[in-house]
Backbone as XML, in Angstrom:
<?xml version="1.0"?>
<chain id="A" units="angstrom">
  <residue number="1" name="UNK">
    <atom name="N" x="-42.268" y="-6.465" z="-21.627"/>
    <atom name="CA" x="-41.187" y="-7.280" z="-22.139"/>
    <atom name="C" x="-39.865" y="-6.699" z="-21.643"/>
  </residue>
  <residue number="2" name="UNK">
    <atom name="N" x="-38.967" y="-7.397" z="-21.022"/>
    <atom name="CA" x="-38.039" y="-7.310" z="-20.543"/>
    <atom name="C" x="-36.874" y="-7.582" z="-21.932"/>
  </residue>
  <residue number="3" name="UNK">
    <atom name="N" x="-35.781" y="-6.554" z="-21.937"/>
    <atom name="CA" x="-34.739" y="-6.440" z="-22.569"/>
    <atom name="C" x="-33.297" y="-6.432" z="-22.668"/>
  </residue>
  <residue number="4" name="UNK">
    <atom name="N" x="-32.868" y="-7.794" z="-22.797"/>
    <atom name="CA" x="-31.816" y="-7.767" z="-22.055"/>
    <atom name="C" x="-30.246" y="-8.657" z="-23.008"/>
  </residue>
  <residue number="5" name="UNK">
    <atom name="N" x="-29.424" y="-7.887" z="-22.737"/>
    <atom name="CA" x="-27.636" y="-7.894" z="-23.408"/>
    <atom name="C" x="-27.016" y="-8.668" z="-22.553"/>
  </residue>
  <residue number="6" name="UNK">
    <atom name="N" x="-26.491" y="-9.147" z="-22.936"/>
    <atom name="CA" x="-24.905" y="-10.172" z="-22.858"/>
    <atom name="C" x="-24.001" y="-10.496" z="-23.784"/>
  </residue>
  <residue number="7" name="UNK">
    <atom name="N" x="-23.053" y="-10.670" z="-22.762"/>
    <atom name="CA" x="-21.823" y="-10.612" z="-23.252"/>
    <atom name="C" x="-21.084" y="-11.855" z="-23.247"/>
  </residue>
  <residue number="8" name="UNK">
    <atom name="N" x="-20.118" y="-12.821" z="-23.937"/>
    <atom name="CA" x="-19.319" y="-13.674" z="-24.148"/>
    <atom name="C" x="-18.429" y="-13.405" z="-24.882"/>
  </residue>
  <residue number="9" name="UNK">
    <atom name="N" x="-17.304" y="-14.315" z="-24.715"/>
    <atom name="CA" x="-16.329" y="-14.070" z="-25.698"/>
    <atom name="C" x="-16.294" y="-15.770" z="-26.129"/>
  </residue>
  <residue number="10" name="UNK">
    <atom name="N" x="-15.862" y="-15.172" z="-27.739"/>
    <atom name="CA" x="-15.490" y="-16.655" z="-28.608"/>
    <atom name="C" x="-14.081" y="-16.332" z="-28.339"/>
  </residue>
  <residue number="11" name="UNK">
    <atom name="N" x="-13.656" y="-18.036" z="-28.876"/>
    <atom name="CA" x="-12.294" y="-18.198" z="-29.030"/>
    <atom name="C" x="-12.173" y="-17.886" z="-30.196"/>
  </residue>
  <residue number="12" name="UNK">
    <atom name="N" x="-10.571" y="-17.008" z="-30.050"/>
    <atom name="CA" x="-11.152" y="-16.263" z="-31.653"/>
    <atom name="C" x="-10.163" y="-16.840" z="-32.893"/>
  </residue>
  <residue number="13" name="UNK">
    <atom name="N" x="-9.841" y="-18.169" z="-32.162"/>
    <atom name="CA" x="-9.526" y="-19.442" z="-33.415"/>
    <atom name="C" x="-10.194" y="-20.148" z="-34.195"/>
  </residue>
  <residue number="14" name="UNK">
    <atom name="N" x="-11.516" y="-19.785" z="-33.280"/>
    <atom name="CA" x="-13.104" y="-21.074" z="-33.492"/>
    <atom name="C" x="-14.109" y="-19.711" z="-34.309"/>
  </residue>
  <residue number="15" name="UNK">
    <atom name="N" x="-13.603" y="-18.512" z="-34.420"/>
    <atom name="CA" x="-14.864" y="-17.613" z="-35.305"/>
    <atom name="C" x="-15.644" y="-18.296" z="-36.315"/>
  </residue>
  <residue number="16" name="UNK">
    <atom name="N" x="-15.007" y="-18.435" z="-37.207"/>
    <atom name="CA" x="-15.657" y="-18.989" z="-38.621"/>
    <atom name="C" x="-16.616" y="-20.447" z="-38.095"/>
  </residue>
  <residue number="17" name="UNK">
    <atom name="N" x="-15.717" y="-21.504" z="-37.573"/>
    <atom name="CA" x="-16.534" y="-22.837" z="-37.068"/>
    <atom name="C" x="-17.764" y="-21.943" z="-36.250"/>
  </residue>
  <residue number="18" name="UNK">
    <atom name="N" x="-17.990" y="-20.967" z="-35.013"/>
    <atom name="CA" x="-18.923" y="-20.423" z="-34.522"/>
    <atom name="C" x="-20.017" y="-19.801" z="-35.409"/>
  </residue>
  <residue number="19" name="UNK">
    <atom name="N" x="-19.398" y="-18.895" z="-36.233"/>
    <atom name="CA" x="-20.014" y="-18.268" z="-37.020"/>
    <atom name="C" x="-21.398" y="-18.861" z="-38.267"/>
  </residue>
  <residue number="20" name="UNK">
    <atom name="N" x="-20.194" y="-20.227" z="-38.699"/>
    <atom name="CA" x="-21.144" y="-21.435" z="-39.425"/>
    <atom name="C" x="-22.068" y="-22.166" z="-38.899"/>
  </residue>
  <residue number="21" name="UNK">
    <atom name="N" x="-21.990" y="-22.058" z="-37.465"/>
    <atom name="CA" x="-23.011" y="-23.095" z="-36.770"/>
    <atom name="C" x="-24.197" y="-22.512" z="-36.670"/>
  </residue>
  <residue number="22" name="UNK">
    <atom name="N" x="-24.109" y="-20.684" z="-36.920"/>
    <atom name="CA" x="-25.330" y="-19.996" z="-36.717"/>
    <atom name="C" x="-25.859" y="-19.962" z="-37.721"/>
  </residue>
  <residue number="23" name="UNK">
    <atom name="N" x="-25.302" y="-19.990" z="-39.032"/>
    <atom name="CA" x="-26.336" y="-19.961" z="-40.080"/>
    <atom name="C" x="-27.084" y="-20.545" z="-40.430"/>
  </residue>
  <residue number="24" name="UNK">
    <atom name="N" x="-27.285" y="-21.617" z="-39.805"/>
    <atom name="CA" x="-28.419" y="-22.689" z="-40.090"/>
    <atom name="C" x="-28.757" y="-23.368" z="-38.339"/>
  </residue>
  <residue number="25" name="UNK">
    <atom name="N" x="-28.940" y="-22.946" z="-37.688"/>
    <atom name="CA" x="-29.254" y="-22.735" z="-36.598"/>
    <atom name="C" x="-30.298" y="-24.271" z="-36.586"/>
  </residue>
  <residue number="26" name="UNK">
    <atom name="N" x="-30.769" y="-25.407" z="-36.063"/>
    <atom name="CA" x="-31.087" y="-26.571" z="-35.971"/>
    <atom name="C" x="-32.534" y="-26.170" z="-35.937"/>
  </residue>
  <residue number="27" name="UNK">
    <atom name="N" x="-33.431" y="-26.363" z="-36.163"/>
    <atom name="CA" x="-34.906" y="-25.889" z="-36.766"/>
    <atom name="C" x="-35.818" y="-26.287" z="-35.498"/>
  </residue>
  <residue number="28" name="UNK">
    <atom name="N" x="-35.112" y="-27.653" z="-34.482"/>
    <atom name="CA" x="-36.007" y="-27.724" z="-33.194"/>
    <atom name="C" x="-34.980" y="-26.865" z="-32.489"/>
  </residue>
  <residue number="29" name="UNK">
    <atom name="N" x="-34.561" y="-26.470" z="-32.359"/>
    <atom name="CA" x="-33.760" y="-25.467" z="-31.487"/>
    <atom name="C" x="-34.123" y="-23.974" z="-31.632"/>
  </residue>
  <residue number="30" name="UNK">
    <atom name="N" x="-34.515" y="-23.863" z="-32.809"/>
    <atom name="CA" x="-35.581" y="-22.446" z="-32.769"/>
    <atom name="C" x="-36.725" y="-22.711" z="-32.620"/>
  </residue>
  <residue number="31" name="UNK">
    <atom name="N" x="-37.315" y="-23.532" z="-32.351"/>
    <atom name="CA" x="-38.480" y="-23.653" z="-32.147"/>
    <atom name="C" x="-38.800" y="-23.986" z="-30.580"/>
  </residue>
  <residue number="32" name="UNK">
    <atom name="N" x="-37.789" y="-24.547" z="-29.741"/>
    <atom name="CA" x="-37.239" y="-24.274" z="-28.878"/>
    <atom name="C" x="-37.512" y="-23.416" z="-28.147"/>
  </residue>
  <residue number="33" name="UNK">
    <atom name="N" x="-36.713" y="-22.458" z="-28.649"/>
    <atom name="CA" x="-36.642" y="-20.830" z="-28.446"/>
    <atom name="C" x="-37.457" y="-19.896" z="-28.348"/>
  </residue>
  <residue number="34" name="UNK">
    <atom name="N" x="-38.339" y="-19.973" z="-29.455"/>
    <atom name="CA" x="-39.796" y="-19.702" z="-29.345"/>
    <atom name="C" x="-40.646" y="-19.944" z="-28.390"/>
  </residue>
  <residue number="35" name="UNK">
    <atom name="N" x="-40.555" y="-21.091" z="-28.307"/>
    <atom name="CA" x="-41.701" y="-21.431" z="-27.179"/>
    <atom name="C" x="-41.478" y="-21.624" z="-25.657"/>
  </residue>
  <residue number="36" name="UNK">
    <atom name="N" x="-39.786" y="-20.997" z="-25.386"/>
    <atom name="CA" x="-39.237" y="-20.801" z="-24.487"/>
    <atom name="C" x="-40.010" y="-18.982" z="-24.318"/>
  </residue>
  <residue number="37" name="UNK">
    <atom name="N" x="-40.128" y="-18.549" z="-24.974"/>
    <atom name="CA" x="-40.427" y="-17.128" z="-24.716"/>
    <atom name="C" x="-39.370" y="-16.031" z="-25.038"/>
  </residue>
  <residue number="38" name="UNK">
    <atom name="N" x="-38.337" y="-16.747" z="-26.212"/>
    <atom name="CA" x="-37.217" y="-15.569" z="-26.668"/>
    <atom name="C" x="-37.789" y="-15.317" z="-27.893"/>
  </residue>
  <residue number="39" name="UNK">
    <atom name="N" x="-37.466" y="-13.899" z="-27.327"/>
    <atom name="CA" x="-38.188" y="-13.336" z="-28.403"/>
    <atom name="C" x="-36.969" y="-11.991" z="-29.278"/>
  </residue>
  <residue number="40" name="UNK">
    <atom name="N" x="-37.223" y="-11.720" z="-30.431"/>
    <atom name="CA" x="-36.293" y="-10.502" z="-31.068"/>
    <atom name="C" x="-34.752" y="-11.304" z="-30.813"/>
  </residue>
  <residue number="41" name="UNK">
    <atom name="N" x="-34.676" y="-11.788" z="-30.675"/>
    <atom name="CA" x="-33.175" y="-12.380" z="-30.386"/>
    <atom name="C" x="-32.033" y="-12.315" z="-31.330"/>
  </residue>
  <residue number="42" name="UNK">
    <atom name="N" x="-31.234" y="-11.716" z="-30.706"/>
    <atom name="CA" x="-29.688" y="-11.436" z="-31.946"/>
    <atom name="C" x="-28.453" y="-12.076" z="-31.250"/>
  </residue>
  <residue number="43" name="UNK">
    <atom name="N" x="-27.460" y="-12.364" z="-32.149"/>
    <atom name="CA" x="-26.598" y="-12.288" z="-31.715"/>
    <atom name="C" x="-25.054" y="-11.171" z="-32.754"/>
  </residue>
  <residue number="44" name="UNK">
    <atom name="N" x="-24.104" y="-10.975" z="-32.227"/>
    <atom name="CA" x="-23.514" y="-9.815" z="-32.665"/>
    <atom name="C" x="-22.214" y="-10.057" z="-32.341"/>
  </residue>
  <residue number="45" name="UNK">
    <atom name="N" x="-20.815" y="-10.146" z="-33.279"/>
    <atom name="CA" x="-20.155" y="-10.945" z="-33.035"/>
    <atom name="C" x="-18.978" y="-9.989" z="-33.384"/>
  </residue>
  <residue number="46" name="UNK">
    <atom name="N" x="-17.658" y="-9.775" z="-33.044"/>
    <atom name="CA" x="-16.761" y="-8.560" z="-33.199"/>
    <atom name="C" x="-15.811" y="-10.013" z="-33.673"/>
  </residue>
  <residue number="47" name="UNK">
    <atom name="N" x="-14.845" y="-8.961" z="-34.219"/>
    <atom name="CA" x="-13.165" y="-9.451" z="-34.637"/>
    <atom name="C" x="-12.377" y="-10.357" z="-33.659"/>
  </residue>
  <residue number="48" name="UNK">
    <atom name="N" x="-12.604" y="-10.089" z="-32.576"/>
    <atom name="CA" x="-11.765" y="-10.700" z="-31.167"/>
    <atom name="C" x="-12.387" y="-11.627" z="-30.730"/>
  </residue>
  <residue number="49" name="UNK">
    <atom name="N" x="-13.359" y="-11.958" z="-31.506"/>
    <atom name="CA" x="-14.198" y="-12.822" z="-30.561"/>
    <atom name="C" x="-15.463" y="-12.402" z="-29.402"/>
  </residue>
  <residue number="50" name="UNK">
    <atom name="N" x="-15.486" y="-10.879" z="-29.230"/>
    <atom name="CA" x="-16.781" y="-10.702" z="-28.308"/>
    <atom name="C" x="-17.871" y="-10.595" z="-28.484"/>
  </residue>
  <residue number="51" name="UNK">
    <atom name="N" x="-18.729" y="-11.438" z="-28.347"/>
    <atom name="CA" x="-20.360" y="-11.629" z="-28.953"/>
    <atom name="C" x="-21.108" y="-11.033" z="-27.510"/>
  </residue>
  <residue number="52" name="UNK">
    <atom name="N" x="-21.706" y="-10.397" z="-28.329"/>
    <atom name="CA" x="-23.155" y="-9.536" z="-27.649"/>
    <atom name="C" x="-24.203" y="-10.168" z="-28.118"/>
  </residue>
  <residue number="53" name="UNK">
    <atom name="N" x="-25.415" y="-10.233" z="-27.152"/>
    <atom name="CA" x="-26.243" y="-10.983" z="-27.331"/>
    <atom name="C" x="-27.313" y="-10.047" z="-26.963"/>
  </residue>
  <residue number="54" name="UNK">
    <atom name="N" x="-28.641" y="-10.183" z="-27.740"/>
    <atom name="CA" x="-29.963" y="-8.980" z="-27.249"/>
    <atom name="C" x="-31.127" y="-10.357" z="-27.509"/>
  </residue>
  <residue number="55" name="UNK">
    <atom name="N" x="-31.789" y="-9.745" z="-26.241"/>
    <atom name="CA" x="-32.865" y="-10.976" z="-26.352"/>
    <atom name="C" x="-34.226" y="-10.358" z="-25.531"/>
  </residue>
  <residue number="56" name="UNK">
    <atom name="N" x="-35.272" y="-10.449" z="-26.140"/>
    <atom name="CA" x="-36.528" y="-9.545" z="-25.544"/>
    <atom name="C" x="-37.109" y="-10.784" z="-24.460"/>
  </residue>
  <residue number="57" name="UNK">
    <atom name="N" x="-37.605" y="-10.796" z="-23.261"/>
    <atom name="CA" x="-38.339" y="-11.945" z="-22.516"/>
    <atom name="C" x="-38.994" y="-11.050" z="-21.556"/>
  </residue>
  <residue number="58" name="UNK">
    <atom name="N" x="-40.182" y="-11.929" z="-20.822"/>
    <atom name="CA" x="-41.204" y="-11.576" z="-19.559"/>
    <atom name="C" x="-40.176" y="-12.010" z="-19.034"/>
  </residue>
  <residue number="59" name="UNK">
    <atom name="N" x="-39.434" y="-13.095" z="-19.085"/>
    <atom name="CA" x="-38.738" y="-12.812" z="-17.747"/>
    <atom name="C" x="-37.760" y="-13.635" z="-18.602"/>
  </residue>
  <residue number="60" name="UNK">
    <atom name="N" x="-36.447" y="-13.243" z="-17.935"/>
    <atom name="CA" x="-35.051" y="-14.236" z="-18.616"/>
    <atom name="C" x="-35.162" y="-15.768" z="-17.723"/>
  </residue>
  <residue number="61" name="UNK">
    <atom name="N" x="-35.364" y="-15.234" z="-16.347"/>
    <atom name="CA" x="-34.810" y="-16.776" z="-15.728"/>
    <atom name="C" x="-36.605" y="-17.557" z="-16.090"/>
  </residue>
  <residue number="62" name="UNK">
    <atom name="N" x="-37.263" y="-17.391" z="-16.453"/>
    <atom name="CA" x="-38.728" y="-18.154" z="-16.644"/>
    <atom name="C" x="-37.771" y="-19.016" z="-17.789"/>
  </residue>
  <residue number="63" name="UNK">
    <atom name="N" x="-37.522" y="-17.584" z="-19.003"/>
    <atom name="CA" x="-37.060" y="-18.019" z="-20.323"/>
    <atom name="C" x="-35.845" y="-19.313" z="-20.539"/>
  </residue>
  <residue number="64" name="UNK">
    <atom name="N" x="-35.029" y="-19.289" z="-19.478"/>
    <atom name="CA" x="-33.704" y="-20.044" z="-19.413"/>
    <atom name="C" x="-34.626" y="-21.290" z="-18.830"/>
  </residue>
  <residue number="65" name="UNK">
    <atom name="N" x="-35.647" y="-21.581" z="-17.830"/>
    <atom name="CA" x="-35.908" y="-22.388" z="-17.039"/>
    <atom name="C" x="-36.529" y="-23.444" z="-18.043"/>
  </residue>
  <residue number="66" name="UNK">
    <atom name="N" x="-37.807" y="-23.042" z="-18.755"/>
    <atom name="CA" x="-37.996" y="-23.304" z="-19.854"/>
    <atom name="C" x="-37.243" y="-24.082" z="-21.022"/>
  </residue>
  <residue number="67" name="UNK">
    <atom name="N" x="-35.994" y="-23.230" z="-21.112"/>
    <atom name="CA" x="-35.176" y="-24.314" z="-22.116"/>
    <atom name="C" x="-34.327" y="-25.123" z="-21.864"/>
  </residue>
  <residue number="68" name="UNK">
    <atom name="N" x="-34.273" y="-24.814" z="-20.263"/>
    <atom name="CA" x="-33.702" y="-26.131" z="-19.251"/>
    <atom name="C" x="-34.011" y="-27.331" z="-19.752"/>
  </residue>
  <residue number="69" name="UNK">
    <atom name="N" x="-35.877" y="-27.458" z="-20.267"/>
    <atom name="CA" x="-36.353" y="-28.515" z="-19.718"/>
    <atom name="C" x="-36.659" y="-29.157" z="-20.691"/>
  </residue>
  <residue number="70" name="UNK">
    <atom name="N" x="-36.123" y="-27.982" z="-22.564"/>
    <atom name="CA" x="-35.811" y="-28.731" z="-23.811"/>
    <atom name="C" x="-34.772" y="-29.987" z="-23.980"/>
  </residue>
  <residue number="71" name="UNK">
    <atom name="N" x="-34.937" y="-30.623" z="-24.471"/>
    <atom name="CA" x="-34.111" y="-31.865" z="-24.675"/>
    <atom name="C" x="-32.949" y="-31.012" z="-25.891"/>
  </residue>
  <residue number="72" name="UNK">
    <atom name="N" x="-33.246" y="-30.044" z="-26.752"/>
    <atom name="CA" x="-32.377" y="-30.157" z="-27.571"/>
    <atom name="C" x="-31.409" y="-28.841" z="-27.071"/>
  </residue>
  <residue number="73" name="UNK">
    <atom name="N" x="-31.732" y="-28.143" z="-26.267"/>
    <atom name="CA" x="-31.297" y="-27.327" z="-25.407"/>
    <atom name="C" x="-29.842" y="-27.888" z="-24.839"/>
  </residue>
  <residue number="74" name="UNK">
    <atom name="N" x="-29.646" y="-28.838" z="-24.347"/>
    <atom name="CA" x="-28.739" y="-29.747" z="-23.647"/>
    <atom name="C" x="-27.772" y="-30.065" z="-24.739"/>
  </residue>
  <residue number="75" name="UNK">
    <atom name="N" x="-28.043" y="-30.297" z="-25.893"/>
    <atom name="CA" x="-27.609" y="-30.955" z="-26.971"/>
    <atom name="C" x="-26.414" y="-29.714" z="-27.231"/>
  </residue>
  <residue number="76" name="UNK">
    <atom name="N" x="-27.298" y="-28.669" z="-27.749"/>
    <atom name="CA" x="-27.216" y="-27.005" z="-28.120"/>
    <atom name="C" x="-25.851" y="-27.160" z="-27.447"/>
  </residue>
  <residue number="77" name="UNK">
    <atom name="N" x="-25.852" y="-26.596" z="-26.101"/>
    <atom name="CA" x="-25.141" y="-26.047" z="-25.278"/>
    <atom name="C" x="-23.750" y="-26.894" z="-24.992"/>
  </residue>
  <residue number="78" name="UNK">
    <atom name="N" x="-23.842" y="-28.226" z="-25.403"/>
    <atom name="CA" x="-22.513" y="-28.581" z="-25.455"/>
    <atom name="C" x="-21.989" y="-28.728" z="-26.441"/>
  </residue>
  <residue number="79" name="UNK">
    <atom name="N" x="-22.528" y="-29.006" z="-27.450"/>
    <atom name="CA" x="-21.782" y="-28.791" z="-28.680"/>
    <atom name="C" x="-21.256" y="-26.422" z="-28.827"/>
  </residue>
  <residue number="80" name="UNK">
    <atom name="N" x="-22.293" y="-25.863" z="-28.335"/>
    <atom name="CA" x="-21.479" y="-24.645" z="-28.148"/>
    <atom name="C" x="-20.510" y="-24.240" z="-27.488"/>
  </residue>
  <residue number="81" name="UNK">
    <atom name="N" x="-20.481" y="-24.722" z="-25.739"/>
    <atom name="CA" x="-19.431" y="-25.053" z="-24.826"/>
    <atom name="C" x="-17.969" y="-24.568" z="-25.226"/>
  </residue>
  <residue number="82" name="UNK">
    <atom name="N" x="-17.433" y="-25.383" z="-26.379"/>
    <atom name="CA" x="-16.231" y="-25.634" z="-26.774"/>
    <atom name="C" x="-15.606" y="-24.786" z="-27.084"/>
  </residue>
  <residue number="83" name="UNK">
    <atom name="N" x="-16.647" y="-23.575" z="-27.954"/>
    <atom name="CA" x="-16.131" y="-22.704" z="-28.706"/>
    <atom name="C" x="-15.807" y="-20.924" z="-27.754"/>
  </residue>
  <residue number="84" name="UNK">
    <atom name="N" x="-15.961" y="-21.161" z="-26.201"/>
    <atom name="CA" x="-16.111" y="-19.920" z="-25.453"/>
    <atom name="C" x="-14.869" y="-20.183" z="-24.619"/>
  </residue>
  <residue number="85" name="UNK">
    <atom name="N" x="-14.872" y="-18.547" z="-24.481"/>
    <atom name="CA" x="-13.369" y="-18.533" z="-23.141"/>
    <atom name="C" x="-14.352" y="-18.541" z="-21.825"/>
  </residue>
  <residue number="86" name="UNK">
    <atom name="N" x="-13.500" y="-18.207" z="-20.454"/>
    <atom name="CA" x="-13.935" y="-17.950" z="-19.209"/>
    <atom name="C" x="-15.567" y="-18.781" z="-18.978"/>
  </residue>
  <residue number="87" name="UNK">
    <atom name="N" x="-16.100" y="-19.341" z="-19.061"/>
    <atom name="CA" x="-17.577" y="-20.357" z="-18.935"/>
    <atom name="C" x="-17.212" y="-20.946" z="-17.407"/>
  </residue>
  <residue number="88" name="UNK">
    <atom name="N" x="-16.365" y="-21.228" z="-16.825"/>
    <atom name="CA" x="-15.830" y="-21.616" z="-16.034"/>
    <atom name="C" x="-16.705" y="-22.868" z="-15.434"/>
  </residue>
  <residue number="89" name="UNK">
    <atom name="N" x="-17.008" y="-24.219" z="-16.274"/>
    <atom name="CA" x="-17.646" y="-25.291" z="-16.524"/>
    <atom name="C" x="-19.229" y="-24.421" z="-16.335"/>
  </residue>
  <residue number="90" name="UNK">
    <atom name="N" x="-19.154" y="-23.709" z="-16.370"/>
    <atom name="CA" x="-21.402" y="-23.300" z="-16.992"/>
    <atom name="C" x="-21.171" y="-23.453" z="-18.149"/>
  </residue>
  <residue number="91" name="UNK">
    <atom name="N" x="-22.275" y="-23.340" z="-18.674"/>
    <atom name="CA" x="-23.478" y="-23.799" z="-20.331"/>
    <atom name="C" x="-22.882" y="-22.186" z="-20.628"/>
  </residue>
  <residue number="92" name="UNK">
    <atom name="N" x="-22.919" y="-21.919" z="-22.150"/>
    <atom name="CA" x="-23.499" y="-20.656" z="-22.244"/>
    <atom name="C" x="-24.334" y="-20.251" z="-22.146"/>
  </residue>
  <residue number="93" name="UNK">
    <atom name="N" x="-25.620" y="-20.831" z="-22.237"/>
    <atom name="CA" x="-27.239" y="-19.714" z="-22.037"/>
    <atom name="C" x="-27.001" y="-19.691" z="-20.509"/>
  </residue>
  <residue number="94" name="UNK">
    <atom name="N" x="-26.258" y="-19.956" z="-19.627"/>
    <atom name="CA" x="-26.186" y="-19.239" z="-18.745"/>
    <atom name="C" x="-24.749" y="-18.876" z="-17.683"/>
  </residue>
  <residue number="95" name="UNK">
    <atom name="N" x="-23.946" y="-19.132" z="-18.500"/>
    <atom name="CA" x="-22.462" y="-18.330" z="-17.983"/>
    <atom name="C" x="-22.166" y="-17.208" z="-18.889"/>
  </residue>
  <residue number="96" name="UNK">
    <atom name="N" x="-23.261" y="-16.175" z="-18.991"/>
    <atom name="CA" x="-22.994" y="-15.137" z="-19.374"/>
    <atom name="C" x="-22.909" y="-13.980" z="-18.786"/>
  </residue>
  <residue number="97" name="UNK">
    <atom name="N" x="-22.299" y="-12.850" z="-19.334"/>
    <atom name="CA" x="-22.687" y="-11.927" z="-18.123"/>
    <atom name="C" x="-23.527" y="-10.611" z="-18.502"/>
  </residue>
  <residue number="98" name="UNK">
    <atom name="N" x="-24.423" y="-10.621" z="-18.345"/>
    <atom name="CA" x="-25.420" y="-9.638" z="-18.292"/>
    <atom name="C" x="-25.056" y="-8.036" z="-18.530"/>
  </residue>
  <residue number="99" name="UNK">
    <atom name="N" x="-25.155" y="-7.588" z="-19.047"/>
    <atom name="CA" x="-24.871" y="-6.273" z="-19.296"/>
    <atom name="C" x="-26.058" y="-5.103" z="-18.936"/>
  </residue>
  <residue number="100" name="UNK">
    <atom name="N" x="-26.067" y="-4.015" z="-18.399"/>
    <atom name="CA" x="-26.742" y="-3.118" z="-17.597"/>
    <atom name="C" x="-27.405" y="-2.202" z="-18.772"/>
  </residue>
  <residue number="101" name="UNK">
    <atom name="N" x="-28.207" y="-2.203" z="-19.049"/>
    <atom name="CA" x="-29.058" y="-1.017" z="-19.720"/>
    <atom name="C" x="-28.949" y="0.421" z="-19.201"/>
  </residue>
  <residue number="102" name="UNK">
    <atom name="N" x="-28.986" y="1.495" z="-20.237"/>
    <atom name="CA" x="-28.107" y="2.495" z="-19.753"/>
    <atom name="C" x="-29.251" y="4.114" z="-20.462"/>
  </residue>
  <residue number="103" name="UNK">
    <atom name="N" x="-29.849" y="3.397" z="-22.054"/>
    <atom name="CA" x="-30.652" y="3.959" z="-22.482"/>
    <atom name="C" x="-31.289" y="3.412" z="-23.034"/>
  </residue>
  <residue number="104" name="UNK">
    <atom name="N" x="-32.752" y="4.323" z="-23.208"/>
    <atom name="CA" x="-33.177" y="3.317" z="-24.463"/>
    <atom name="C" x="-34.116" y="4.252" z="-24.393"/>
  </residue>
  <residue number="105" name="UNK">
    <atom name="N" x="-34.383" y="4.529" z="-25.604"/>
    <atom name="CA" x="-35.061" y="6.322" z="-26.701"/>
    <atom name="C" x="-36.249" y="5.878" z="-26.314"/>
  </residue>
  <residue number="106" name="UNK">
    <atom name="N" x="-37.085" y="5.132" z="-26.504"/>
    <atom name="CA" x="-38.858" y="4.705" z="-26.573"/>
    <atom name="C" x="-38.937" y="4.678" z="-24.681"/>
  </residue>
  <residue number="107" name="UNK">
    <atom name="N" x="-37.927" y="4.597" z="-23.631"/>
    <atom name="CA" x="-38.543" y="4.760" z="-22.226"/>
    <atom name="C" x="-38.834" y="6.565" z="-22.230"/>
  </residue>
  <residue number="108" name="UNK">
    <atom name="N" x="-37.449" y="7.113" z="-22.722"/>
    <atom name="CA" x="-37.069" y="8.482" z="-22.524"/>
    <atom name="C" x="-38.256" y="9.460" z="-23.106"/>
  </residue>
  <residue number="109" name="UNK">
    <atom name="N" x="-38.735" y="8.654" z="-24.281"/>
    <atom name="CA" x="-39.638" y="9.398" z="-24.700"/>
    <atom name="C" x="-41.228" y="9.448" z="-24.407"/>
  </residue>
  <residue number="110" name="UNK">
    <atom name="N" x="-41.141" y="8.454" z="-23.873"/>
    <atom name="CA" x="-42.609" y="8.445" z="-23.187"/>
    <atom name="C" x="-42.511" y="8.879" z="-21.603"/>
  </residue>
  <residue number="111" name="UNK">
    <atom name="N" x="-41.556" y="9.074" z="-21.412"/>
    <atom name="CA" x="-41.549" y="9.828" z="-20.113"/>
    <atom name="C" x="-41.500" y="11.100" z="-20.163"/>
  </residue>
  <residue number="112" name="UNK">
    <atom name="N" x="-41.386" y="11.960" z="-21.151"/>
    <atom name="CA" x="-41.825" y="13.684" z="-21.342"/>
    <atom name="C" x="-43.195" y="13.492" z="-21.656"/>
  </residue>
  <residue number="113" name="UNK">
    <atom name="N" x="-43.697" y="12.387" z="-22.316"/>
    <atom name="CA" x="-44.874" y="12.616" z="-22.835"/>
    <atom name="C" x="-45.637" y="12.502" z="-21.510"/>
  </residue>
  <residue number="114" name="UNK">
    <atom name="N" x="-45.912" y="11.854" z="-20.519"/>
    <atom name="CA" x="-46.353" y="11.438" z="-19.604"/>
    <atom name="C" x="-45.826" y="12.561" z="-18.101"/>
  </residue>
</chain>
């Protein structure tokens, strides 16, 4: 399983409207998600608006391709659209920018063991 961060920024006029749209998250849209192959999925949201995103997948672009080909996926992404800076006309599930893994305790530690 592949593990992987991103980064966006909200507009940080639209927090609360962003913030509310996640708490009840549309029930075919996680299901969606699921069967897209996201798995552990968070999102993580600062004062300014910069949301970090962690999402476990076999593969991200399988995972994105996949919810390409959801109908409610399409729906999702423009009603989210509105609420991001820099997207520079991309979707968010994929005008994000990827962030580099740097550590992570469970590789480090099975590599003394081994």
């Amino acid at each position: 399983m592949r593990r992987v961060c991103f980064q966006l920024q909200v507009k940080p006029e639209r927090l609360a409207e962003y913030t509310e749209h996640h708490r009840a998250v549309w029930p075919e849209m996680l299901r969606a998600l699921k069967r897209s192959g996201w798995h552990n999925y968070s999102l993580f949201l600062r004062e300014d608006g910069l949301l970090i995103g962690y999402v476990e997948v076999e593969s991200l672009e399988a995972a994105q391709a996949a919810m390409e080909a959801e109908e409610v996926n399409a729906r999702w992404q423009a009603q989210m659209s509105e609420f991001f800076v820099d997207l520079d006309g991309a979707r968010p599930d994929t005008g994000f920018l990827e962030l580099t893994e740097v550590f992570h305790l469970e590789d480090q530690l099975d590599a003394l063991e081994n």
